[in-house]
N, C-alpha and C positions, 0 to 999 in steps of 0.2 A: 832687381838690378845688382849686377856684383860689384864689387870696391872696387875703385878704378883710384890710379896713381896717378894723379897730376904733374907736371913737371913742375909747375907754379902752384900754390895751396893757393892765392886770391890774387887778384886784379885791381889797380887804383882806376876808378873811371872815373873822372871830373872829381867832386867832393865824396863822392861816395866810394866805399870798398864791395868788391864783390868776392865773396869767399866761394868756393867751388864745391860741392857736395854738400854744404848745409841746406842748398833750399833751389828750389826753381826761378829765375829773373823772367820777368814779364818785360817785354818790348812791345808798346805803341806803336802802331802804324800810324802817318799822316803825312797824305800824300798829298802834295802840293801840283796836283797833274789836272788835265780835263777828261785824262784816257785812263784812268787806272782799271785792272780790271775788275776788282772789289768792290767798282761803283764806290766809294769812300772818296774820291779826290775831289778836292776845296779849291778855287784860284783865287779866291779874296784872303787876305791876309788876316781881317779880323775872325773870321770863320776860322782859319787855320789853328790861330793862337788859338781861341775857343775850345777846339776838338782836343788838340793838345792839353789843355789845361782841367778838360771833364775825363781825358785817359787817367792821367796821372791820380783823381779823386776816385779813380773806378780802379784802380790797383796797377798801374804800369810803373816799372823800378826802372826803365831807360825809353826814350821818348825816338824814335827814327823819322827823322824829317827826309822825304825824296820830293825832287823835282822832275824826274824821268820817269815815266813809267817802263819797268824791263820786262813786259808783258812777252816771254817767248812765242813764235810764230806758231811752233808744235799744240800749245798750249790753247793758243786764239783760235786754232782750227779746231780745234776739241768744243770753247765752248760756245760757238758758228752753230754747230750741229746742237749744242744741247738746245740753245734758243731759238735757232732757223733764222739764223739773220746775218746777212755778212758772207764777205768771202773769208775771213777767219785769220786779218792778219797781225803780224806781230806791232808790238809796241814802235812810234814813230821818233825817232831820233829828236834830239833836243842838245841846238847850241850851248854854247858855253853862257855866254855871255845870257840866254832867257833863262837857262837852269838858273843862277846869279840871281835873278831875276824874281823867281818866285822863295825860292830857300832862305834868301840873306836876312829880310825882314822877318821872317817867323822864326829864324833860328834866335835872334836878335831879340824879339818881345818872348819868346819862350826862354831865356834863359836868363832874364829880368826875372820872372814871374812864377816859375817853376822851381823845386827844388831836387830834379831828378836829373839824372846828365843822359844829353841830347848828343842823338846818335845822325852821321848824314848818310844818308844812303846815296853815294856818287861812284862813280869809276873812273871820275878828271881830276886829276891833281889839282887844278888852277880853282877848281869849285870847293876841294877838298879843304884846300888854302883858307879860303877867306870863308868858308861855314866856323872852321876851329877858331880865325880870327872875332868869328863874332858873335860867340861862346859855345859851341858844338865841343865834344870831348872824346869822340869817336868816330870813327870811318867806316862802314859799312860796303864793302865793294865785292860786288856781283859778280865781277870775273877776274879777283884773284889774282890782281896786277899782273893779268894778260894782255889787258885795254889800254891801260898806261901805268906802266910801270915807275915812272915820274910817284905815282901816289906814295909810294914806299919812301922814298926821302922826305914828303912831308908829314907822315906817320910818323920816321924817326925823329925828324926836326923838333916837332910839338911833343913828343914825347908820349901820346894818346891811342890808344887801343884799337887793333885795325882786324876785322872780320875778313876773311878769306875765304868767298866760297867759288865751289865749283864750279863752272860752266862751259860748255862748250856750242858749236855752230848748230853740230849735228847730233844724233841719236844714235849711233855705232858703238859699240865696245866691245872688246875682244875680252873681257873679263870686269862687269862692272863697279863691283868694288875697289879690285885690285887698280881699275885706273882709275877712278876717282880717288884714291889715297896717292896714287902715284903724283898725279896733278896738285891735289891737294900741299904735298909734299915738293912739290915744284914752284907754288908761290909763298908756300915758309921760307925756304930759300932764299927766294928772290928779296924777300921780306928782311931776314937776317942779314943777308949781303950788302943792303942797305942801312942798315945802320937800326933797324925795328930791333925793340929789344924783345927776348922769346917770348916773357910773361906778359905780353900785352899781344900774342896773338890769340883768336878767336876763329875757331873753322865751323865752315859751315856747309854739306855735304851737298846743297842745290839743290834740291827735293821742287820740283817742276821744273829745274833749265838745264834744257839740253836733254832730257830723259825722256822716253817712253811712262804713259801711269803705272808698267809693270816694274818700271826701272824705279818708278818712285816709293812700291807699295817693300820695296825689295829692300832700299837704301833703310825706311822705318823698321823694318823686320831685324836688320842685320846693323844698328848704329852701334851697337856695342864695337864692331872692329873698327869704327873712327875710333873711338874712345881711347882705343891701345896705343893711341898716336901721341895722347898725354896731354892734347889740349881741350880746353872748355870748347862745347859743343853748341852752336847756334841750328833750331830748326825754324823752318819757317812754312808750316802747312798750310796757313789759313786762309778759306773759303778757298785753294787751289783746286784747280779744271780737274785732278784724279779724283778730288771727293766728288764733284759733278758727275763725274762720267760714271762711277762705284754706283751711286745713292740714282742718278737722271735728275738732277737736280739744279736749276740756276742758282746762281752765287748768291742773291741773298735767303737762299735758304738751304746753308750748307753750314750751321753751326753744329747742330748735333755731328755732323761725320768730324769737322774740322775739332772738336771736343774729344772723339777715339783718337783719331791723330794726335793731338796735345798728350794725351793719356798716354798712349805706345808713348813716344816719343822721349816722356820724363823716363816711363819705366827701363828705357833701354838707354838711356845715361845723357839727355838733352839737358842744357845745365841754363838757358836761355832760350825762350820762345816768342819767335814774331808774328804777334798775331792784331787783327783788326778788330775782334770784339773784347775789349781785354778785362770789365767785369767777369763779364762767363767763364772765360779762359784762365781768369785769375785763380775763380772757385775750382776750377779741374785741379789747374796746378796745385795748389794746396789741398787739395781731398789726394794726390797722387801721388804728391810730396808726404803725406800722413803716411800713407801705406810701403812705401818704396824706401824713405828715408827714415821713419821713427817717427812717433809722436805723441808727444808729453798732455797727458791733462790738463785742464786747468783747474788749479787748487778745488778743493769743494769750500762752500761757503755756510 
């Protein structure tokens, strides 16, 4: 990986600092859904906390609580055909007030009980709201304050760190890089305008929404030109419908592909990874972190 220039050298997220190019952040999935497509989603709260609380022992440095699943259609129809079931479709919408509903309590007992800062993965401001009211420390949103741009005043309000990634309806580009940076570069904006200050944005290029798996294998191949964009980089490969479709593989036996994934991904400048197995993923990162970043012995004895 080559030296990349940060605009920001680190990040305050909740109690913790995240410094940029010293090391890989692991992120937790836990999804509080009945539809995820990971097969991971929990709807009892104590299960929740739980899973939550064996990530963080298993090496997670920020914990993502969603109540939606954002299972794109493209995506569902991919894995219809690997399993032969279904007509293949996308994730089913979820009120304001049921999102509310599953998230509040587990962001609530997780940030009692945990010592990592709890990340929500929402695209409502009103959910956004009351997750950071009830110790959340970060915003996770999937499309980039194109869904509700409301989320951006309550980013800047709380003062808390807000993920900005790509998405769009369809699968078209007329140059795919160049317009996911472009877009990219359109909810920084939107983000600034609002009152987000820069060093607390976090981009993250969409790797399954909205893409083709060529468009995904394409984004991991070339993530070095997000990077000249100067912000920390979030990926989020794990157990996605391209490793299925690559390998012919159903999602619970998509670790080994979603491990090459993790692997590229650090090497070509991911500075944050959202994944659902995150012992495993922890060990990549740090064997990839050795190699790409430097790495020191340990004394001899």
């Amino acid at each position: 990986m080559t030296a990349t220039r940060y605009l920001f050298p680190f990040m305050i997220c909740g109690n913790k600092r995240l410094t940029w190019g010293e090391r890989t952040y692991v992120m937790g999935v836990v999804n509080v859904t009945p539809d995820s497509f990971s097969g991971d989603g929990v709807m009892d709260v104590e299960q929740a906390v739980a899973w939550g609380k064996l990530l963080v022992e298993e090496g997670a440095d920020i914990l993502d609580v969603g109540g939606e699943s954002t299972r794109p259609p493209y995506a569902a129809r991919i894995e219809s055909r690997l399993v032969g079931a279904g007509a293949g479709r996308g994730a089913t919408r979820v009120q304001v007030e049921e999102e509310l509903r599953r998230v509040i309590p587990v962001i609530q007992r997780l940030a009692e009980q945990v010592d990592v800062p709890i990340s929500v993965d929402t695209y409502k401001a009103e959910v956004a709201r009351s997750a950071l009211e009830a110790g959340a420390a970060m915003i996770n949103d999937v499309w980039g304050l194109k869904a509700d741009p409301e989320l951006a005043a309550v980013a800047a309000e709380h003062n808390v760190p807000l993920v900005l990634m790509h998405n769009q309806l369809d699968t078209e580009y007329a140059d795919l890089i160049s317009d996911i940076r472009a877009s990219l570069g359109s909810s920084v904006q939107r983000a600034v305008d609002a009152g987000v200050r820069p060093q607390n944005i976090i981009l993250d290029p969409g790797f399954g929404f909205g893409k083709k798996p060529i468009h995904n294998l394409d984004i991991l191949r070339r993530l070095g030109e997000f990077k000249e964009m100067g912000y920390p980089l979030l990926m989020g490969t794990s157990r996605k419908s391209t490793i299925g479709l690559v390998l012919g593989l159903p999602v619970q036996e998509r670790l080994e592909g979603t491990a090459a994934t993790v692997a590229i991904a650090i090497a070509n400048g991911a500075d944050i990874i959202r994944v659902h197995d995150v012992k495993a993923m922890s060990r990549v990162a740090r064997m990839t972190d050795s190699i790409v970043r430097g790495w020191t012995p340990p004394p001899e004895r």
